[in-house]
N, C-alpha and C positions, 0 to 999 in steps of 0.2 A: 180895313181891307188894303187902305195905300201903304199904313204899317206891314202888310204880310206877304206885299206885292216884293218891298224894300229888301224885306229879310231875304224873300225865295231867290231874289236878284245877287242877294251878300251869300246864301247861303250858294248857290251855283259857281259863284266864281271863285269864293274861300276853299269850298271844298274837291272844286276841280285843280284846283292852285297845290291842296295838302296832296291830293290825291299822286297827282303827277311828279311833285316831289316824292313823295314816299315812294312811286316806282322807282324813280331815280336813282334814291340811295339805297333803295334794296339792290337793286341791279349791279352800282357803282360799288357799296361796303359790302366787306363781310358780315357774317353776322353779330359778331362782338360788338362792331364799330357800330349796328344799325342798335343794338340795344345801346350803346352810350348815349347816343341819340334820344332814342326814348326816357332812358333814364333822367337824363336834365328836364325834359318836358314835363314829367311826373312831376320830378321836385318844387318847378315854381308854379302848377298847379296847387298845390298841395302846400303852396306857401299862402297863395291870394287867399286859397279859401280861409287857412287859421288866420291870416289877417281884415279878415271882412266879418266874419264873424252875423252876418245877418244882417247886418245894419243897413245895407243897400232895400235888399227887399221889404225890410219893415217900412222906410221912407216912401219905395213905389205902394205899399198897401195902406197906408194912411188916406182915408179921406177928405181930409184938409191938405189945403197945399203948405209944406212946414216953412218957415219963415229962415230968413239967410242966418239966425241964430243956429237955428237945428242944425242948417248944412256946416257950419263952422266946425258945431261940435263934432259932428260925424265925423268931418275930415281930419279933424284933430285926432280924435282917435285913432281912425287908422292911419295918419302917418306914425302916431307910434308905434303902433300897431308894426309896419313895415320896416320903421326902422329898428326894434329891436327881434326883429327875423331876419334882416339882412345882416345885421351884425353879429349872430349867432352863426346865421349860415358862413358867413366869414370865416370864424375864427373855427368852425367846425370844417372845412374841407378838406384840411391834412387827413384827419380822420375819416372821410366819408371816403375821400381817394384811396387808403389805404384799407379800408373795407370791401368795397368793389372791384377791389384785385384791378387797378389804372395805374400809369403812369403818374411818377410825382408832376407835372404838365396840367394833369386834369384840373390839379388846385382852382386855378383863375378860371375856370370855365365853371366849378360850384361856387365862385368867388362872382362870376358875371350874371350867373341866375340871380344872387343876392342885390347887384345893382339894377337888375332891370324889375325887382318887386318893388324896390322904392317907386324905382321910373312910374309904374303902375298906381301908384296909389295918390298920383296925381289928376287923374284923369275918374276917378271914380264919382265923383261928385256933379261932373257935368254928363257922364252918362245914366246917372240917377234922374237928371233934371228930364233929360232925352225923354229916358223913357216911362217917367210918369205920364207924358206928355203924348205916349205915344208916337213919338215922331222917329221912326223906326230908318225914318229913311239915310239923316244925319248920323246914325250909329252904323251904318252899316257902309256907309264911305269908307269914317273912321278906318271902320274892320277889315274891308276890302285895302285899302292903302298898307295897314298895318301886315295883311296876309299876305303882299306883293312883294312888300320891303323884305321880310321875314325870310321869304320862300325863295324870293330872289340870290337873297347872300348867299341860304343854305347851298342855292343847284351852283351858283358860281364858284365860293369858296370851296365845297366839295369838289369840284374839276378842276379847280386849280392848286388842289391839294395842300390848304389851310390846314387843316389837322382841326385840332380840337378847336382854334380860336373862330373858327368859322361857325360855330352853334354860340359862341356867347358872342362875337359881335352882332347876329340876328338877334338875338334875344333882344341886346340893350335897345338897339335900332330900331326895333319894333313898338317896346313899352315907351321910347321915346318920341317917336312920331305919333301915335299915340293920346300922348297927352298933348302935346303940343298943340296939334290938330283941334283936339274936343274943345280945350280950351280958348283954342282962337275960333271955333264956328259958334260955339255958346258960352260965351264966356259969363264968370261971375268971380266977384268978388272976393279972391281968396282971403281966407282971414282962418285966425287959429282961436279958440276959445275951448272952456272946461267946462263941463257941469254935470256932475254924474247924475242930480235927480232928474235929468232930461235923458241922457243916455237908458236910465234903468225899463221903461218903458220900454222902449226898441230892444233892449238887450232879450227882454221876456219873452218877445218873438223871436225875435234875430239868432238868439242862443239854439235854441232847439230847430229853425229854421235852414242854419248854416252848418248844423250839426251833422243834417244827414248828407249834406256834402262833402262836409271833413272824416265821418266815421265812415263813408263810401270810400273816401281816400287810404283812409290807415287799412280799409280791406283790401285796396289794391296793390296798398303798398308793399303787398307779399310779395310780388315781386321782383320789386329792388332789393330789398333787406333779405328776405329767405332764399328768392331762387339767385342773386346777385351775387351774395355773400356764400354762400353752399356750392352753386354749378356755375357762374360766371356769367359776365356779359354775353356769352354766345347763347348761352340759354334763354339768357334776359331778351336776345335779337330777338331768336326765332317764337320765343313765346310774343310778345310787340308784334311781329309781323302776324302773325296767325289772328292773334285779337282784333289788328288793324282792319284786314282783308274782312273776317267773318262781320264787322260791324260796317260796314260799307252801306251796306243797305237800309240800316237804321241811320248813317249820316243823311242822308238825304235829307232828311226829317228835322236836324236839328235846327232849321230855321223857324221852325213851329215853338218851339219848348221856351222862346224869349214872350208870345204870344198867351202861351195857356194861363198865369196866374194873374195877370192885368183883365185877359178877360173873361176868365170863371169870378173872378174876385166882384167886378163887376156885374155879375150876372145871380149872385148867390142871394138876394133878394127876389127871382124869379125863379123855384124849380122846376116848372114845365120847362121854361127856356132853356136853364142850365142843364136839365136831359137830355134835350133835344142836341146843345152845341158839344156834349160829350159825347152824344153816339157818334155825331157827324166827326169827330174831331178821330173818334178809333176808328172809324169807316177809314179813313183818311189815311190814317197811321197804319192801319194792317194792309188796306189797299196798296200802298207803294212799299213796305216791308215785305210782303209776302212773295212778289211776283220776282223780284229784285233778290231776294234773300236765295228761293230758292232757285234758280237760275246758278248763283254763284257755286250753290253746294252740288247743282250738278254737273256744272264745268270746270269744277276746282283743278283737275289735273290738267286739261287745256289751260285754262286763266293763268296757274300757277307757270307754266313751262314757258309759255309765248310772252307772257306779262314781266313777270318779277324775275324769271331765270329758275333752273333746275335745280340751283343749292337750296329753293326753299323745299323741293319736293319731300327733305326729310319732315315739314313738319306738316305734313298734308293731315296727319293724325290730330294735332293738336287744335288746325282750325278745323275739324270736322264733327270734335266738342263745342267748341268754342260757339259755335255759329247754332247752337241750343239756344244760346240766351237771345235772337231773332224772334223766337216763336213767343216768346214774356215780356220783350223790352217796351215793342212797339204801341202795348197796352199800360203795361207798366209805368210810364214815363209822365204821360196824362193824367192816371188817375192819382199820381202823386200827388201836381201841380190843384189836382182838384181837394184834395185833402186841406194842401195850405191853404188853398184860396177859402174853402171854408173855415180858414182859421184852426184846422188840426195838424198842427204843426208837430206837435209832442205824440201826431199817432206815427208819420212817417218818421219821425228820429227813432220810433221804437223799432219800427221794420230795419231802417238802417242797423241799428245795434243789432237784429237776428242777423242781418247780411253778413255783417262784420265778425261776429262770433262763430256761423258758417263754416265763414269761409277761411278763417284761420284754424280753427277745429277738425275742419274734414283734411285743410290742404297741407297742416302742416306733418300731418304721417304720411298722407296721400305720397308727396314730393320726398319727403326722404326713401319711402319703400317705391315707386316710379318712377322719380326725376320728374321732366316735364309733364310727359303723360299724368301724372299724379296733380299736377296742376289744373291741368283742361279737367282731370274727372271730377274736383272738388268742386268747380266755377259750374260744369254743368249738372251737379246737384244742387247746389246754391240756388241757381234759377226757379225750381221748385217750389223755392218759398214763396213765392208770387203769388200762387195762388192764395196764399191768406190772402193778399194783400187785395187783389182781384176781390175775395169775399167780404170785406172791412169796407171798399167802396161802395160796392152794390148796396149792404146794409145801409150805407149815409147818403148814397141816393140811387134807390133801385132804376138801372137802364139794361137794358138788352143785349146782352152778349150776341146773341143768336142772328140779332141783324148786323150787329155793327163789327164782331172780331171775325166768324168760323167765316163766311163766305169768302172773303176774298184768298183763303189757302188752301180752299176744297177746287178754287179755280184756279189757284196757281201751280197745286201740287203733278196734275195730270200733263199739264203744259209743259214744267218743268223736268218732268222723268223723261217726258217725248223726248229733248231736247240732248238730257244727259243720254239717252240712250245711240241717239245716232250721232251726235257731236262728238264724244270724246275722244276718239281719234284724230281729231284737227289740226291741221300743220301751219297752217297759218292765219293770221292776225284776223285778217279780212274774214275767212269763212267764221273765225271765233265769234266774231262781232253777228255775224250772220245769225247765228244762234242763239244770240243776247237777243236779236231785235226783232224776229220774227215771233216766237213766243209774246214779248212784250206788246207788239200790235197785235198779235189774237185775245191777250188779255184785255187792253185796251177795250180792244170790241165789244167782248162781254160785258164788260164791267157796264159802258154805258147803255146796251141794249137789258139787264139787269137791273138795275139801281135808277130810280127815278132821279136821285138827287145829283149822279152822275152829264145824268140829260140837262139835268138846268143848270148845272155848272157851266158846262159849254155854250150854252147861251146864253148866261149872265144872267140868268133869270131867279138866281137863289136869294131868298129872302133874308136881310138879317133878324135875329129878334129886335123888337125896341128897346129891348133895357141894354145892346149895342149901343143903338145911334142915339 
C-alpha cells in the first residue's frame, strides 16, 4: 500500500509535468516539429525494450533473492546489449534523417537518443533491487527528478528556441540523473561478469516476456517508418497528438501497472485471493477510465480549441478513433500482467504477435487508400482483438466481468452525453473545467453510494488478502 501510495504520488506529478508539457508544445510547434518530438521518444523507447530483453522482470519474479553474481551478469549483458544499439543507432542516423524527410541537423539528436540508452542501462540494476523489494517509494523520486529535469529543458529550450538540441540534451540529462541518483540512493557493487548458463534461465522468461513489449513496439512503429516516411512529420504530429489526448484517461492509471505483476505474482498461490484483487483491480481501472475517458470525447471540440489551439481541430477525426482503444485498454493491461504473473508469458507474446500482424495488415492499405484516417480505422479495429484476450483470461481464472468492467460506463456514459450536450459551445477555460468537474463529483457520488468496496475505501477500511502481507 506504501508502494502504491509512492507510485499515485510519482504517477500525479510525472504525468501532470508530461501533460503540461505536451500542451505547451502543441500550442508552441507546428505539427511537423511536435511529431519530431514524438518520433525521438518512440525510438529510445523502443531501444531500452530490444536492450532489456526481459531480464529485469525475470529477476523481480524469482523467488530467491539472486546473489551480486546474477546482478553482474544481468548488467553485463545489457550494457552490451546498450552499447551495441547505441552504436548502431549512431552510425544509422544519416539514414534515419534522410528517411523522415529532417534536416541534415537531426543527425545528433538520433545520435543523443543513442547516448542517453547507454546512460540508462546504468541505472537498471538498482531499480531491479528497488523493486523486488518493493520500495516503490525510492523509484519514484528517481522518476519524479528525472520527469522535472526532462520537462524542464523541453518547456525552456523550446521558448527559447534551441531547435532540435533541446530534446537530446533532455534526453541525456534525464537518463543521466537518473542513474546517478539510483546509484547513489542504493547503491551496489558494480562489477561486469559472463555466464550464459546463468543467463539462459532468465532468458526463457525474459524472451517472450519482453517480447510483447518490443513486438508492441514494431506495431507502433507504423508510425514513424510508414506514415513518417509516406505523409511526413506533420502527419506523424497530428497522429501523436490525437493518441496522446485520447489516452489521457488511461494515464492516470499507469501508476498501477509497476504494481500488478509483483502482486498477482505473489498471490498466484491463492485463487480466491487472486479473483478477488483482479476484479478489484478492473473495478478500479474501469472506474477512473470510464468517467474520465468519456468526458474527454464529449468535450473534444471545447478541450481541443481552449486547450491545444485550433490547428489541432483538423485531427478531431483521428482522436475520435483513437480514443476506441479506452473502452479495451483499461481491462486489457491487468489481465496481461495476470497472464505473466501466472507464468504465461508465451500466451501474451502470442496476442502481441496478433496485435502486430493487425495492425500492419489492416494499416498498411488502410493508410495508403486514407492517409491518416486509414490509420485511426486500422488501430480501432485492432482493439477488437481484446476480446480473445478478455476470453483466455476468464478461461485461467474465471472472475466477473459484470461486476467489475460494465458498471462503471453504464454510469459514466449518461453523465457524460449530459455534459457534451450542453457544454460544447464553451468559450472559456473556467466554464470548460466546469464541465469536467461537475459530471466527475456526480460520478463520484454514485460510485460510492453503489459499490461497497468504494465505501470502505474511503474509510480505510479495506481488507488486504494475507498472502499480501
Amino acid at each position: 500500500m506504501q508502494g502504491a501510495a509512492a507510485l499515485l504520488v510519482r504517477q500525479v506529478v510525472i504525468q501532470g509535468l508530461n501533460v503540461l508539457t505536451g500542451v505547451l508544445l502543441a500550442r508552441w510547434l507546428v505539427p511537423a516539429e511536435f511529431g519530431v518530438y514524438s518520433l525521438m521518444a518512440f525510438v529510445l523507447v523502443f531501444l531500452i525494450a530490444v536492450g532489456d530483453v526481459g531480464l529485469g522482470a525475470s529477476l523481480i519474479r524469482q523467488p530467491e533473492e539472486p546473489d551480486l553474481h546474477t546482478y553482474r551478469v544481468v548488467f553485463t549483458f545489457q550494457q552490451i546489449s546498450a552499447g551495441v544499439l547505441s552504436t548502431a543507432l549512431w552510425l544509422a542516423a544519416p539514414f534515419l534523417t534522410r528517411y523522415v524527410h529532417l534536416e541534415p541537423a537531426y543527425v545528433w539528436l538520433f545520435r543523443a537518443v543513442g547516448v542517453s540508452l547507454f546512460l540508462t542501462s546504468f541505472q537498471t540494476i538498482a531499480a531491479i533491487r528497488l523493486e523486488r523489494e518493493l520500495h516503490f517509494q525510492k523509484l519514484a523520486v528517481a522518476e519524479v527528478l528525472q520527469a522535472l529535469v526532462y520537462n524542464g529543458v523541453l518547456i525552456y529550450g523550446t521558448a527559447a528556441g534551441w531547435g532540435a538540441w533541446t530534446f537530446a540534451l533532455a534526453l541525456t540529462l534525464r537518463s543521466l540523473i537518473g542513474a546517478m541518483y539510483l546509484n547513489l540512493r542504493h547503491p551496489w557493487p558494480i562489477g561486469w561478469r559472463w555466464d550464459p548458463a546463468l543467463l539462459q534461465p532468465h532468458l526463457a522468461f525474459g524472451l517472450p516476456y519482453q517480447g510483447v513489449s518490443l513486438v508492441s513496439l514494431v506495431k507502433d512503429s507504423i508510425t514513424p517508418l510508414l506514415v513518417g516516411g509516406l505523409l511526413g512529420m506533420q502527419a506523424v504530429g497530428y497522429i501523436n497528438w490525437a493518441q496522446t489526448v485520447a489516452a489521457y484517461p488511461v494515464m492516470a492509471l499507469m501508476f498501477l501497472q509497476r504494481l500488478y505483476l509483483p502482486v498477482f505474482a505473489r498471490l498466484q498461490g491463492d485463487p480466491a485471493a487472486l479473483r478477488r484483487a483482479v476484479e478489484r483491480v478492473l473495478l478500479l481501472t474501469n472506474g477512473v477510465t470510464a468517467i474520465l475517458a468519456t468526458l474527454t470525447l464529449a468535450l473534444a471540440v471545447p478541450l481541443t480549441t481552449l486547450v491545444f489551439g485550433s490547428k489541432w481541430l483538423s485531427a478531431l477525426s483521428l482522436l475520435e478513433l483513437l480514443w476506441c482503444g479506452n473502452l479495451f485498454v483499461a481491462t486489457a493491461t491487468p489481465l496481461l500482467a495476470l497472464l505473466n504473473a501466472l507464468g504465461r508469458s508465451h500466451v501474451t507474446f502470442r496476442f502481441a504477435l496478433v496485435w502486430l500482424l493487425a495492425t500492419w495488415g489492416l494499416g498498411v492499405p488502410l493508410i495508403l487508400q486514407f492517409g491518416t484516417l486509414g490509420f485511426a480505422l486500422a488501430t480501432a479495429g485492432v482493439q477488437l482483438t481484446n476480446l480473445a484476450l478478455f476470453r483466455v483470461a476468464w478461461q485461467t481464472l474465471p472472475f466477473s466481468f459484470s461486476r467489475s468492467v460494465l458498471p462503471p460506463w453504464l454510469i459514466a456514459a449518461p453523465l457524460a452525453l449530459t455534459a457534451g450536450m450542453l457544454g460544447r459551445d464553451t468559450q472559456s477555460p473556467g466554464a470548460l473545467a466546469a464541465w469536467f468537474a461537475v459530471p466527475l463529483l456526480l460520478y463520484v457520488v454514485v460510485a460510492v453510494l453503489l459499490w461497497p468496496d468504494a465505501r470502505r475505501w474511503l474509510k480505510g477500511r479495506l481488507p488486504l488478502p494475507r498472502s499480501i502481507l
